[in-house]
GULUM-411700 format. One record per residue (C-alpha): residue number from 1; x, y, z. Coordinates in Angstrom, 3 decimals, always signed. Layout:
N
- NUM,X,Y,Z .
...
This chain:
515
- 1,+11.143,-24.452,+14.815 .
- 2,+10.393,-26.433,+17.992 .
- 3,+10.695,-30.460,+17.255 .
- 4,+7.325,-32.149,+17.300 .
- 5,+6.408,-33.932,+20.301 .
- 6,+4.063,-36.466,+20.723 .
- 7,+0.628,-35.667,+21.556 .
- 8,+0.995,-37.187,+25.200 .
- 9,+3.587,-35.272,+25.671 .
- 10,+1.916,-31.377,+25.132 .
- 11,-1.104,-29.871,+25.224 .
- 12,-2.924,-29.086,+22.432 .
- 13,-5.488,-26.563,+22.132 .
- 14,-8.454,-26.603,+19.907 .
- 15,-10.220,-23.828,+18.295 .
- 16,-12.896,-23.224,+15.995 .
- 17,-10.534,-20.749,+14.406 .
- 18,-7.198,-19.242,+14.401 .
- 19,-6.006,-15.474,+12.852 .
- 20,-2.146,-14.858,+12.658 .
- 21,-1.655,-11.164,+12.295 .
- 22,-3.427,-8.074,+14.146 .
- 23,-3.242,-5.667,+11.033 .
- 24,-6.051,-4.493,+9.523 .
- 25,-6.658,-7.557,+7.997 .
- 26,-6.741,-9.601,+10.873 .
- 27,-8.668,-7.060,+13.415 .
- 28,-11.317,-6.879,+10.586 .
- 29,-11.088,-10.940,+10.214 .
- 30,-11.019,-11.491,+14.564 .
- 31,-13.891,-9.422,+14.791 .
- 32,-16.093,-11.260,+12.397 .
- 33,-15.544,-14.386,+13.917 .
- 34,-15.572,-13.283,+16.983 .
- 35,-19.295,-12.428,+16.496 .
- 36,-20.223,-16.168,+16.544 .
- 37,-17.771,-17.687,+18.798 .
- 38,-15.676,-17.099,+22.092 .
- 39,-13.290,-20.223,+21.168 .
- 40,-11.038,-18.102,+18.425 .
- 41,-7.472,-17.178,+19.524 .
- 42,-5.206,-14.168,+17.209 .
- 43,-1.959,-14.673,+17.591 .
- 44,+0.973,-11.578,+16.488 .
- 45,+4.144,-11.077,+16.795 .
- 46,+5.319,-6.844,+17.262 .
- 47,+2.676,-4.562,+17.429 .
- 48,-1.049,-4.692,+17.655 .
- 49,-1.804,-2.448,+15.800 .
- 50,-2.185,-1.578,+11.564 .
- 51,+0.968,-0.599,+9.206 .
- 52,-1.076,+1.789,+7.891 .
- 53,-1.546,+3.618,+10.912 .
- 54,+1.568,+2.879,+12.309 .
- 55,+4.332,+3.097,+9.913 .
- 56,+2.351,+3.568,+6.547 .
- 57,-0.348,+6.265,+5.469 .
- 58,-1.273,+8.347,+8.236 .
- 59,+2.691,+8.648,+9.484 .
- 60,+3.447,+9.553,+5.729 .
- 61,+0.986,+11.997,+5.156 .
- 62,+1.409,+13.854,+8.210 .
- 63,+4.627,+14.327,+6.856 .
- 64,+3.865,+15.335,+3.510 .
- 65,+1.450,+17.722,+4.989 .
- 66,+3.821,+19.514,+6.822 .
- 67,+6.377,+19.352,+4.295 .
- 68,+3.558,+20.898,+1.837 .
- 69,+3.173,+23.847,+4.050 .
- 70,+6.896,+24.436,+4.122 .
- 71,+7.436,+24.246,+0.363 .
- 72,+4.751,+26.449,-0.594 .
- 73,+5.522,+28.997,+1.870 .
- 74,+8.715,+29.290,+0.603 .
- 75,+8.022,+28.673,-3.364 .
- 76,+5.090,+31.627,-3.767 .
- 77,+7.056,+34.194,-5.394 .
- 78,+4.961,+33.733,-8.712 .
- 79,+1.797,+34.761,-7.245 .
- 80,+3.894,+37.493,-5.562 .
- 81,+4.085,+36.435,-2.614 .
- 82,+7.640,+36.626,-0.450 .
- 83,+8.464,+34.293,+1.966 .
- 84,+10.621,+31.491,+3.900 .
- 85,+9.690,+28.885,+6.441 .
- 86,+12.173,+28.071,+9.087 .
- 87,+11.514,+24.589,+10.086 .
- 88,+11.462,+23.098,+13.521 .
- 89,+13.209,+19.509,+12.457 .
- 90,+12.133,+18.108,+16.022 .
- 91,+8.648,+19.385,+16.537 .
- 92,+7.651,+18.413,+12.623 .
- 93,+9.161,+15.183,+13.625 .
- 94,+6.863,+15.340,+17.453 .
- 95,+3.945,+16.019,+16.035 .
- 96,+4.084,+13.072,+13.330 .
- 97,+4.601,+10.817,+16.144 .
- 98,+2.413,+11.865,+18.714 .
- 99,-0.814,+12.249,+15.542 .
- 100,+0.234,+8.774,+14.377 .
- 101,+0.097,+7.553,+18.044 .
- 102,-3.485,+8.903,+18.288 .
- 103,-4.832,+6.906,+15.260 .
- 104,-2.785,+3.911,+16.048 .
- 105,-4.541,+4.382,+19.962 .
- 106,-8.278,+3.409,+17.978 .
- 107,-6.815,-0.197,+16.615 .
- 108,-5.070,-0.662,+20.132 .
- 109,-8.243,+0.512,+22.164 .
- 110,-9.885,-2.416,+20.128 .
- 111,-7.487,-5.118,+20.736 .
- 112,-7.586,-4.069,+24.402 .
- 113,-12.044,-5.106,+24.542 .
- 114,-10.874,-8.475,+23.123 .
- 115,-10.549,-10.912,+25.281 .
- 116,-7.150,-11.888,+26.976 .
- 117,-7.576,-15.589,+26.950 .
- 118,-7.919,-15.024,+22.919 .
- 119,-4.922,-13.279,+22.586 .
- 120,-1.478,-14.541,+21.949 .
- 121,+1.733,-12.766,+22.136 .
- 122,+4.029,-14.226,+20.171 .
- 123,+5.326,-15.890,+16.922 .
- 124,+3.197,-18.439,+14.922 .
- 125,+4.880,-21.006,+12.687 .
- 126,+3.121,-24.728,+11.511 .
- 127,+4.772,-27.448,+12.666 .
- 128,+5.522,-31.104,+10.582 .
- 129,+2.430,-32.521,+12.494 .
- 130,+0.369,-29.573,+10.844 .
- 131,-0.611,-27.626,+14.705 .
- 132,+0.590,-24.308,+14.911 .
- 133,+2.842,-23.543,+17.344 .
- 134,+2.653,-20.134,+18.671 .
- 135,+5.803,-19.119,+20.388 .
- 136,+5.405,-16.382,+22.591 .
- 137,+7.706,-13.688,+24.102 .
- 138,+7.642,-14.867,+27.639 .
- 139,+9.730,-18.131,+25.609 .
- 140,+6.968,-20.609,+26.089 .
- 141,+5.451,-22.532,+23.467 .
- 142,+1.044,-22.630,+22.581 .
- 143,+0.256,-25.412,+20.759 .
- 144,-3.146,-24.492,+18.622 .
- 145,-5.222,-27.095,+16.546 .
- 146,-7.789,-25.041,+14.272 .
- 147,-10.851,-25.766,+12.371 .
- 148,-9.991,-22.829,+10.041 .
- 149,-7.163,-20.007,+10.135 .
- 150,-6.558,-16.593,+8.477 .
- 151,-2.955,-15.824,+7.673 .
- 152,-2.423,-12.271,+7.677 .
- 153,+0.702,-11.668,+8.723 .
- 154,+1.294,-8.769,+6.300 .
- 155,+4.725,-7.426,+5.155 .
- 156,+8.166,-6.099,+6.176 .
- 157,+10.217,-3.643,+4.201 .
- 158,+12.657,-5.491,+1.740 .
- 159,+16.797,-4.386,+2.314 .
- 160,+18.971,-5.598,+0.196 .
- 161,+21.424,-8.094,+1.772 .
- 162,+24.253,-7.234,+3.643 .
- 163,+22.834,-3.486,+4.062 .
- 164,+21.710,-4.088,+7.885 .
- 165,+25.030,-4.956,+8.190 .
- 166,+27.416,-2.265,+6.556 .
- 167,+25.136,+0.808,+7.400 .
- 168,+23.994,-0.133,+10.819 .
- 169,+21.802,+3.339,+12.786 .
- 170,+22.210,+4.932,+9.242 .
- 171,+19.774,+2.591,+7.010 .
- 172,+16.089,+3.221,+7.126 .
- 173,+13.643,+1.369,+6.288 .
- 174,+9.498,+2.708,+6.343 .
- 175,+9.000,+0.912,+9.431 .
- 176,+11.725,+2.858,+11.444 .
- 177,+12.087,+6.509,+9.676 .
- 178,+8.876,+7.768,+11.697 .
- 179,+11.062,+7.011,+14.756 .
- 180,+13.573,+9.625,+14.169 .
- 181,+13.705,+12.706,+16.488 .
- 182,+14.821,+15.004,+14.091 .
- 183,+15.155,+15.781,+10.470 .
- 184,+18.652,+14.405,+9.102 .
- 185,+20.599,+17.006,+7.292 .
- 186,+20.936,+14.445,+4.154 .
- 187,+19.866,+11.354,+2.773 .
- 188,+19.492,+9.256,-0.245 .
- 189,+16.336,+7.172,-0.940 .
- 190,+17.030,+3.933,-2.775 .
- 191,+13.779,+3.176,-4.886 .
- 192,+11.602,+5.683,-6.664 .
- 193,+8.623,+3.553,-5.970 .
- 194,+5.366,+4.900,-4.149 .
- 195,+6.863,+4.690,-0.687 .
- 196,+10.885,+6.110,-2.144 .
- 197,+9.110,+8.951,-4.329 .
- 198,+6.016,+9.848,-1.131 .
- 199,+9.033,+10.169,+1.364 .
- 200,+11.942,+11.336,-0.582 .
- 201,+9.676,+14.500,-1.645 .
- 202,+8.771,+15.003,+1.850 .
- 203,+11.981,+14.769,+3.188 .
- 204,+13.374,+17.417,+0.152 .
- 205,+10.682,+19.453,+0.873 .
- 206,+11.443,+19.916,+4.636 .
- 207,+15.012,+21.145,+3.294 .
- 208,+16.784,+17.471,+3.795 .
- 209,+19.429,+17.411,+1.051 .
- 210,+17.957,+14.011,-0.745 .
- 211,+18.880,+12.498,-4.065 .
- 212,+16.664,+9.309,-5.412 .
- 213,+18.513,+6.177,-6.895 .
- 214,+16.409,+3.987,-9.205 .
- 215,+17.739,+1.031,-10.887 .
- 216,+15.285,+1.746,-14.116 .
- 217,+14.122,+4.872,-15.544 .
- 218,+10.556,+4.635,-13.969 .
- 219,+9.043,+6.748,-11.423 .
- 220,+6.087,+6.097,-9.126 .
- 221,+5.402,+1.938,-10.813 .
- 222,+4.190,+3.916,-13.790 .
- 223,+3.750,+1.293,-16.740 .
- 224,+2.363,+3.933,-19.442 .
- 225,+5.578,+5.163,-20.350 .
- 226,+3.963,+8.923,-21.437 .
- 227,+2.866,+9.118,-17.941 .
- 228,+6.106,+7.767,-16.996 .
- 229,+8.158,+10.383,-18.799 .
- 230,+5.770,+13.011,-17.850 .
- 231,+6.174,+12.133,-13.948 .
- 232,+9.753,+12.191,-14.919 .
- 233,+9.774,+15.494,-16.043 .
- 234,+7.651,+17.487,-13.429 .
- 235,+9.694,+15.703,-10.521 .
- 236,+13.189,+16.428,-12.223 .
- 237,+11.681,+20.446,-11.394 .
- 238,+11.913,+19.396,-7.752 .
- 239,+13.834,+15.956,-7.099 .
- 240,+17.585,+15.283,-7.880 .
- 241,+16.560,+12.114,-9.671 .
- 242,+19.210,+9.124,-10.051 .
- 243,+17.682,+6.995,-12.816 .
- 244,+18.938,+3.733,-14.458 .
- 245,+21.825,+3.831,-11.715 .
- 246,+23.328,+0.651,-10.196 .
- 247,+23.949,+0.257,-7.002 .
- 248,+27.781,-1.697,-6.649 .
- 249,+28.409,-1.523,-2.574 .
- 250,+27.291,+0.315,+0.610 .
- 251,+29.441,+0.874,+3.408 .
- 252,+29.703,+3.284,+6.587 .
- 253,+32.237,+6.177,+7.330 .
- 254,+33.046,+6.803,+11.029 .
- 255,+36.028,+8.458,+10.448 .
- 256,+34.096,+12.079,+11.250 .
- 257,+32.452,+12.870,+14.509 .
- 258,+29.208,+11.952,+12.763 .
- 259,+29.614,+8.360,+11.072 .
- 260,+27.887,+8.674,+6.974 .
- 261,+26.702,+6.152,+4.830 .
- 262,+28.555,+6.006,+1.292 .
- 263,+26.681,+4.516,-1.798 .
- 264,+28.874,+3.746,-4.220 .
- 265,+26.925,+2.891,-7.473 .
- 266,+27.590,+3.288,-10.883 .
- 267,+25.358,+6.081,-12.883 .
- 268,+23.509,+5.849,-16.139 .
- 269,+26.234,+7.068,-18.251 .
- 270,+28.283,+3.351,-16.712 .
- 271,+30.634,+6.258,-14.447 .
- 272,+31.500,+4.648,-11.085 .
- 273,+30.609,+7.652,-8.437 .
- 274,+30.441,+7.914,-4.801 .
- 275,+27.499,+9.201,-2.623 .
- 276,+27.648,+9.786,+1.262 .
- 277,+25.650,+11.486,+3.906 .
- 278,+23.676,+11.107,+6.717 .
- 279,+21.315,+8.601,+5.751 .
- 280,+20.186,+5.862,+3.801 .
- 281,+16.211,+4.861,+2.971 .
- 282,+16.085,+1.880,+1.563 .
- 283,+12.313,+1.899,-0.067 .
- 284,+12.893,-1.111,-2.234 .
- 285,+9.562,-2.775,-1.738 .
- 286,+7.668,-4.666,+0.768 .
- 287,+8.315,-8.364,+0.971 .
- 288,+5.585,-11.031,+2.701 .
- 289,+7.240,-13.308,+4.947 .
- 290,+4.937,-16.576,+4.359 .
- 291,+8.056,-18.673,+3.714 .
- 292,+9.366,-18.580,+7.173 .
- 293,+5.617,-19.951,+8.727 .
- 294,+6.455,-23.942,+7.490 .
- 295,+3.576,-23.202,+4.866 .
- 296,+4.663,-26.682,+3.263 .
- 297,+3.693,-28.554,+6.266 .
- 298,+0.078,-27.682,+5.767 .
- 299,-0.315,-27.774,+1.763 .
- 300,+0.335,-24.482,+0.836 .
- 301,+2.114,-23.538,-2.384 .
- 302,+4.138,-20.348,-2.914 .
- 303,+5.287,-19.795,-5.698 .
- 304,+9.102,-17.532,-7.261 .
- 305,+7.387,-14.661,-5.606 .
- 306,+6.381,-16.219,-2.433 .
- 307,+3.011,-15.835,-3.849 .
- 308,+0.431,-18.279,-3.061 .
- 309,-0.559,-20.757,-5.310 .
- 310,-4.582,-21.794,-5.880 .
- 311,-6.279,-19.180,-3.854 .
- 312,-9.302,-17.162,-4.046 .
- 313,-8.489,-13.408,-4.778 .
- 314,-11.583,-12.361,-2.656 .
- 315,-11.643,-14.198,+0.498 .
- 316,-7.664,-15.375,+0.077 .
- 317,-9.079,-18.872,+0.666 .
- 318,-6.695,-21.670,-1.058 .
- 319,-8.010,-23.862,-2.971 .
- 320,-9.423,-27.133,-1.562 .
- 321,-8.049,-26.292,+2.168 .
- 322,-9.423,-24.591,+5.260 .
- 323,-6.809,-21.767,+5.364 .
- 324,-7.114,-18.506,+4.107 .
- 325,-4.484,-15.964,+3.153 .
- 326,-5.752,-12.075,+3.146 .
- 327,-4.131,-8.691,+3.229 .
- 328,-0.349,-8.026,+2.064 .
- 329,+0.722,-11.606,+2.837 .
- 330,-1.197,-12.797,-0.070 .
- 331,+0.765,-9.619,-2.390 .
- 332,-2.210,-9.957,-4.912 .
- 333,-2.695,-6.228,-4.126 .
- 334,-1.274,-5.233,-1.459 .
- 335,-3.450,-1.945,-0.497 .
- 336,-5.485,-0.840,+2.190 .
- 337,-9.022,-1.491,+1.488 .
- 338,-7.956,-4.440,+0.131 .
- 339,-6.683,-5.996,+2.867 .
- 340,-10.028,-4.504,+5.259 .
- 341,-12.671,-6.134,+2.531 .
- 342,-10.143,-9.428,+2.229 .
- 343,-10.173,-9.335,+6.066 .
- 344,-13.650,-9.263,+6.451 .
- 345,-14.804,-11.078,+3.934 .
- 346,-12.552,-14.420,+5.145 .
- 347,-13.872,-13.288,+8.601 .
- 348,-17.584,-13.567,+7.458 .
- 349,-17.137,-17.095,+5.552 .
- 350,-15.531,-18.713,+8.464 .
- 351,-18.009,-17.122,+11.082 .
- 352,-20.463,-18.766,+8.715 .
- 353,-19.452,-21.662,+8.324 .
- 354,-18.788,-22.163,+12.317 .
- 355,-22.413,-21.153,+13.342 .
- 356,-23.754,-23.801,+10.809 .
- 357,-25.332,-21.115,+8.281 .
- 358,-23.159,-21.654,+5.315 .
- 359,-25.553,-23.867,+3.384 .
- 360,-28.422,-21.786,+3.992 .
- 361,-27.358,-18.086,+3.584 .
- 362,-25.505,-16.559,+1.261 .
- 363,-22.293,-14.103,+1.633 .
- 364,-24.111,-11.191,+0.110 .
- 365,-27.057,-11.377,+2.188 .
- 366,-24.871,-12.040,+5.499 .
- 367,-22.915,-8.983,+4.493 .
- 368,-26.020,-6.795,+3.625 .
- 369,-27.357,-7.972,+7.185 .
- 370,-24.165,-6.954,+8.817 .
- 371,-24.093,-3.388,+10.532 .
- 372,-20.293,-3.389,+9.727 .
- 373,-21.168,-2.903,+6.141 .
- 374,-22.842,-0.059,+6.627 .
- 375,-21.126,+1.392,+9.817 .
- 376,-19.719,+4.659,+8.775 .
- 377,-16.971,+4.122,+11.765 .
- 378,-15.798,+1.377,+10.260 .
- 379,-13.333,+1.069,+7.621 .
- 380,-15.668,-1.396,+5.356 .
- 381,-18.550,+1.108,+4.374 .
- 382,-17.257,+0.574,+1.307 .
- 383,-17.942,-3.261,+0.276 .
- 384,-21.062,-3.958,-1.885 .
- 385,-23.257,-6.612,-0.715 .
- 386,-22.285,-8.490,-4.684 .
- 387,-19.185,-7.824,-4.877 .
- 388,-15.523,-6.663,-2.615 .
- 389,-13.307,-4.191,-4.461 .
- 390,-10.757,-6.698,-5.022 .
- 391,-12.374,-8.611,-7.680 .
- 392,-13.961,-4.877,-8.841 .
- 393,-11.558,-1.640,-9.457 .
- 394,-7.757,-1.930,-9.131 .
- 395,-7.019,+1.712,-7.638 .
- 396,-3.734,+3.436,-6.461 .
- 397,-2.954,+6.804,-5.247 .
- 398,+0.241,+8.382,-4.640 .
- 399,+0.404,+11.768,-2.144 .
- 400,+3.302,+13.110,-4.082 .
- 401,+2.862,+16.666,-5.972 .
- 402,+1.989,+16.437,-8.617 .
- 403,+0.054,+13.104,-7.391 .
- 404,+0.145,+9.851,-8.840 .
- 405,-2.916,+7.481,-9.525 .
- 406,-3.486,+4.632,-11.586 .
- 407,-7.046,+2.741,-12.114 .
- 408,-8.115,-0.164,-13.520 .
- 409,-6.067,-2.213,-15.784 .
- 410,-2.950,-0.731,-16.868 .
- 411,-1.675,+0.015,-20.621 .
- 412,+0.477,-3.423,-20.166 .
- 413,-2.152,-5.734,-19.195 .
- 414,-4.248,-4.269,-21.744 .
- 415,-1.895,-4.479,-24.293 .
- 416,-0.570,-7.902,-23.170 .
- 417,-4.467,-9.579,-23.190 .
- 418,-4.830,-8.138,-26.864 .
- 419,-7.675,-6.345,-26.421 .
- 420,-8.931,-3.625,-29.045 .
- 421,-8.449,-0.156,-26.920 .
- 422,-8.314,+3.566,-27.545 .
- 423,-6.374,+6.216,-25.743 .
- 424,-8.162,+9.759,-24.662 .
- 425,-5.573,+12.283,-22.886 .
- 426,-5.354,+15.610,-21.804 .
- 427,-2.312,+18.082,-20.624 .
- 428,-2.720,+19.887,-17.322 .
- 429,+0.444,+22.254,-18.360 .
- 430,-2.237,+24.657,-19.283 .
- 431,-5.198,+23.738,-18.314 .
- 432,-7.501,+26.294,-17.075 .
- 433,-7.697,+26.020,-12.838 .
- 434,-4.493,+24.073,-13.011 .
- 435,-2.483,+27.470,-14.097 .
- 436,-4.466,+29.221,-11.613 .
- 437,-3.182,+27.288,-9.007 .
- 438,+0.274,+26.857,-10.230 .
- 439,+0.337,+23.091,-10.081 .
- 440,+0.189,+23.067,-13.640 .
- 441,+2.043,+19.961,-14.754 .
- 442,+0.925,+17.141,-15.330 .
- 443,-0.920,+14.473,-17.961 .
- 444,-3.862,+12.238,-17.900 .
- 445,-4.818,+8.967,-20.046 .
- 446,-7.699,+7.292,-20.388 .
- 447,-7.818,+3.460,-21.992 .
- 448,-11.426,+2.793,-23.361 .
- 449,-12.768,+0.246,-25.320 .
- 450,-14.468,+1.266,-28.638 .
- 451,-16.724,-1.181,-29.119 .
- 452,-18.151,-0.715,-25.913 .
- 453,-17.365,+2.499,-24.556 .
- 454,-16.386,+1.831,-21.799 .
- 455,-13.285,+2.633,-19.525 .
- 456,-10.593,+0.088,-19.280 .
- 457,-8.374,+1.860,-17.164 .
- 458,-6.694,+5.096,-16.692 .
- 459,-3.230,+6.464,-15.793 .
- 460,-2.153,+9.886,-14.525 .
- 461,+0.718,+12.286,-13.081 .
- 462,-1.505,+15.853,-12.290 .
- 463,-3.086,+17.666,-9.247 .
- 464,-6.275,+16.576,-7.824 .
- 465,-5.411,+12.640,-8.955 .
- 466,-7.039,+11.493,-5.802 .
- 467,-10.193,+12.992,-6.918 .
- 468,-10.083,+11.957,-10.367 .
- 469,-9.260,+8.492,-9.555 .
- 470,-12.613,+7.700,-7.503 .
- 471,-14.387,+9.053,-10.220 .
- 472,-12.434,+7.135,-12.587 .
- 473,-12.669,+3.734,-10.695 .
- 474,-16.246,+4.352,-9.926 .
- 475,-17.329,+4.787,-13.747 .
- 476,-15.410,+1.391,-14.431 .
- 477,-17.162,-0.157,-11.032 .
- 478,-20.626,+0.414,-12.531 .
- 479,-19.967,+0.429,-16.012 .
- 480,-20.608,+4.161,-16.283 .
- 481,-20.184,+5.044,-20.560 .
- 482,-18.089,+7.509,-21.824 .
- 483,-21.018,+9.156,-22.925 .
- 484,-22.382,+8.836,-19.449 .
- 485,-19.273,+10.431,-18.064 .
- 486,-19.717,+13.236,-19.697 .
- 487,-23.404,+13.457,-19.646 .
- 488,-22.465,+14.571,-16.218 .
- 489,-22.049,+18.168,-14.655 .
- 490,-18.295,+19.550,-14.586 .
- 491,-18.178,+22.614,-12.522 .
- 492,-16.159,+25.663,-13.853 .
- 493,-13.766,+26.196,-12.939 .
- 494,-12.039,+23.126,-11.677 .
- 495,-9.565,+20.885,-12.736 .
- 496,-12.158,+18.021,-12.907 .
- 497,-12.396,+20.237,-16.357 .
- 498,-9.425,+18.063,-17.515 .
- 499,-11.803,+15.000,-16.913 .
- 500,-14.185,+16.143,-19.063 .
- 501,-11.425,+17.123,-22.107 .
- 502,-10.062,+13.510,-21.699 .
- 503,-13.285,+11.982,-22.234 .
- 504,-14.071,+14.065,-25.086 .
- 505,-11.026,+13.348,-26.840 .
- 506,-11.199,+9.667,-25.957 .
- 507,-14.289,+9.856,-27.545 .
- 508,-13.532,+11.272,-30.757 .
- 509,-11.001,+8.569,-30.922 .
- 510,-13.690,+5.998,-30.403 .
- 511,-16.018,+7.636,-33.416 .
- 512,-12.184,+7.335,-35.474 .
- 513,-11.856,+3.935,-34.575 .
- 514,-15.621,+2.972,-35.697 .
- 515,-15.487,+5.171,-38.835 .
């Protein structure tokens, strides 16, 4: 960090607002503000545009989808059909890059109507005087004094230390794996989280030889652990799963013409055993990096988990200050339309407050008013004019087959807060659409409260999860009954069936619990 100088000695620039980051958080923050006034400055460090578009969803799913086509072209022999797909390592590899370039080309054609003068490239850290120093590429130094500022710096893939070091060009991480030109021959995934489990099914699927190392026996985050050992089960079909392994050292052979990576880890039985191949994902977790801005010099409290302390969990505002902290480098919930209604949201309050109409109108009518509420090209179509979905429906998906999805509050939190539930399930192994379609693993559960009736939250491993978790998370959104639920049409046949079997059976367990 650049020693403070004396204010004779620099010059300082004033703004009616700062926003650190260009990810979706801060385009969707810049462009509120932005509405009201011309003296606002972003400042970001590495690309301008989103991690979702860049090195998160889109890049992954283009993936999965052409690893989907490859595994079921080859894997139809049930349904007697004969087949096998040669794949093209290089052009699945072109064609995830150049589609992710396209998407990523909308955020950048937006930064590139902003205003130059606003834009800063560079590094932003807070000095001991409290200004923000924005260090730039060109190695000059911006320093920015700001009636309010938006931190949304986001996050950066987590690898274990020393790793960078011992594996060198074989360690991945999800920011860099979308860069390679081809398919590697092998590689092990570290992490059986959403990113590990998304990738390393992909990558198996698209005939890379890939085992999974997890340090627990859990799969996909799951915290129901019949879900969990469901998941388990339909992946172990598929996956060469690692579980409850520990990893003891990492190191890099370039004794062949090809250097490997070795993992040498100790498996569940306590067996020391060696692993080595091509390459390594590490998909350990994202990390925020808010401990390496000089938080402390303006206030702000992290806390074990870098976490910070007294803030709002809808506009990331802390407590009693005029910063807020939105998106992924808050880690409340670190998910896309999270981070776009946290983004705007913060956006709107400051914009607000800097054209003087704070006191006299209210969020929800200023975001009713607002055509980016309602703007179907925009990402925040989704935000009610009461409420943002981060204070509404917790909501997670996972593009894995069979998918992954979680809604509401988990088994653990409601277990943990004591409060009276029942649990309504159903088995896709043979349910009726899911046979037909030979995706017929899989198990849903549904938490309800039975003096209510009313969903708590729900957990499943299945086909179609997407589908059933908006239905799911929409129900809990508007307090939608069980009897509601399934006062409502269920097409036949579909696997939306398995809703309706759920519900039923969650409530007969409510009339049990009453009785």
């Amino acid at each position: 960090m650049t020693t403070p100088q004396s204010s004779s000695e620099k010059s300082i620039r004033h703004v009616d607002a700062v926003v650190i980051g260009a990810g979706t958080a801060g385009h969707n923050a810049y462009r509120q503000i932005s509405k009201v006034t011309d003296n606002v400055v972003i400042i970001n460090e590495g690309i301008w545009s989103t991690t979702c578009t860049t090195m998160g969803c889109m890049p992954s799913k283009l993936l999965i989808a052409a690893a989907d086509r490859a595994y079921h072209a080859s894997h139809s022999d049930e349904f007697g059909v004969e087949g096998n797909a040669t794949i093209n390592g290089k052009q699945v590899m072109k064609r995830v890059q150049d589609e992710r370039d396209r998407f990523a080309g909308f955020a950048l054609k937006s930064v590139d109507s902003w205003d130059e003068n606003n834009k800063i490239y560079g590094r932003a850290v807070f000095s001991e005087s409290g200004l923000i120093e924005a260090h730039t590429a060109e190695g000059d130094t911006q320093y920015i004094k700001a009636d309010h500022i938006i931190i949304a710096t986001g996050s950066k893939p987590f690898v274990p230390e020393g790793w960078k070091l011992s594996l060198g060009d074989t360690l991945l991480t999800s920011d860099t794996i979308f860069e390679l030109p081809d398919l590697p021959k092998s590689m092990a995934v570290v992490g059986a989280g959403a990113i590990g489990l998304e990738l390393a099914q992909a990558m198996s699927r698209l005939g890379v030889e890939v085992v999974i190392f997890n340090r627990n026996n859990i799969v996909g985050g799951l915290r129901d652990e019949e879900i969990n050992q469901k998941a388990i089960a339909c992946f172990s079909n598929e996956l060469d799963l690692r579980l409850n392994t520990t990893i003891d050292s990492v190191t890099r052979d370039e004794s062949g013409d090809t250097p490997q990576a070795v993992i040498h880890y100790t498996d569940a039985d306590g067996k020391a055993q060696t692993w080595r191949g091509e390459k390594v994902l590490a998909a350990t977790g994202r990390r925020n990096t808010l401990h390496t801005l000089g938080l402390e010099h303006v206030g702000v409290e992290l806390d074990k988990s870098n976490r910070p302390l007294n803030f709002n969990t809808v506009t990331g505002k802390i407590e009693g200050s005029n910063i807020y902290i939105v998106g992924d480098a808050n880690a409340y919930m670190p998910l896309l339309h999270v981070s776009s209604n946290e983004g705007f949201l913060s956006g709107k309050e400051v914009a607000l407050k800097i054209s003087g109409r704070a006191d006299d109108v209210s969020m929800s009518e200023a975001i009713a008013n607002d055509s980016d509420s309602t703007n179907n090209s925009n990402m925040l179509n989704d935000i009610s004019p009461e409420k943002s979905q981060t204070e509404t429906t917790a909501m997670a998906v996972m593009f894995t087959e069979p998918q992954i999805m979680n809604v509401g509050q988990s088994l653990l939190q409601i277990k943990d807060k004591g409060l009276p539930h029942v649990i309504g399930e159903v088995s896709f192994d043979n349910q009726g659409r899911s046979r037909v379609m030979g995706v017929n693993c899989g198990l849903l559960r549904i938490y309800a409260c039975p003096e209510t009736h009313l969903i708590l939250g729900a957990s499943m491993v299945g086909p179609d999860a997407e589908y059933l978790a908006h239905i799911l998370a929409t129900a809990i959104t508007n307090q939608v009954d069980i009897d509601g639920l399934l006062a409502s049409p269920f097409y036949h046949p579909t696997i939306l069936e398995g809703l309706r079997t759920a519900l039923r059976d969650t409530s007969s367990k409510i009339k049990k619990y009453s009785s």
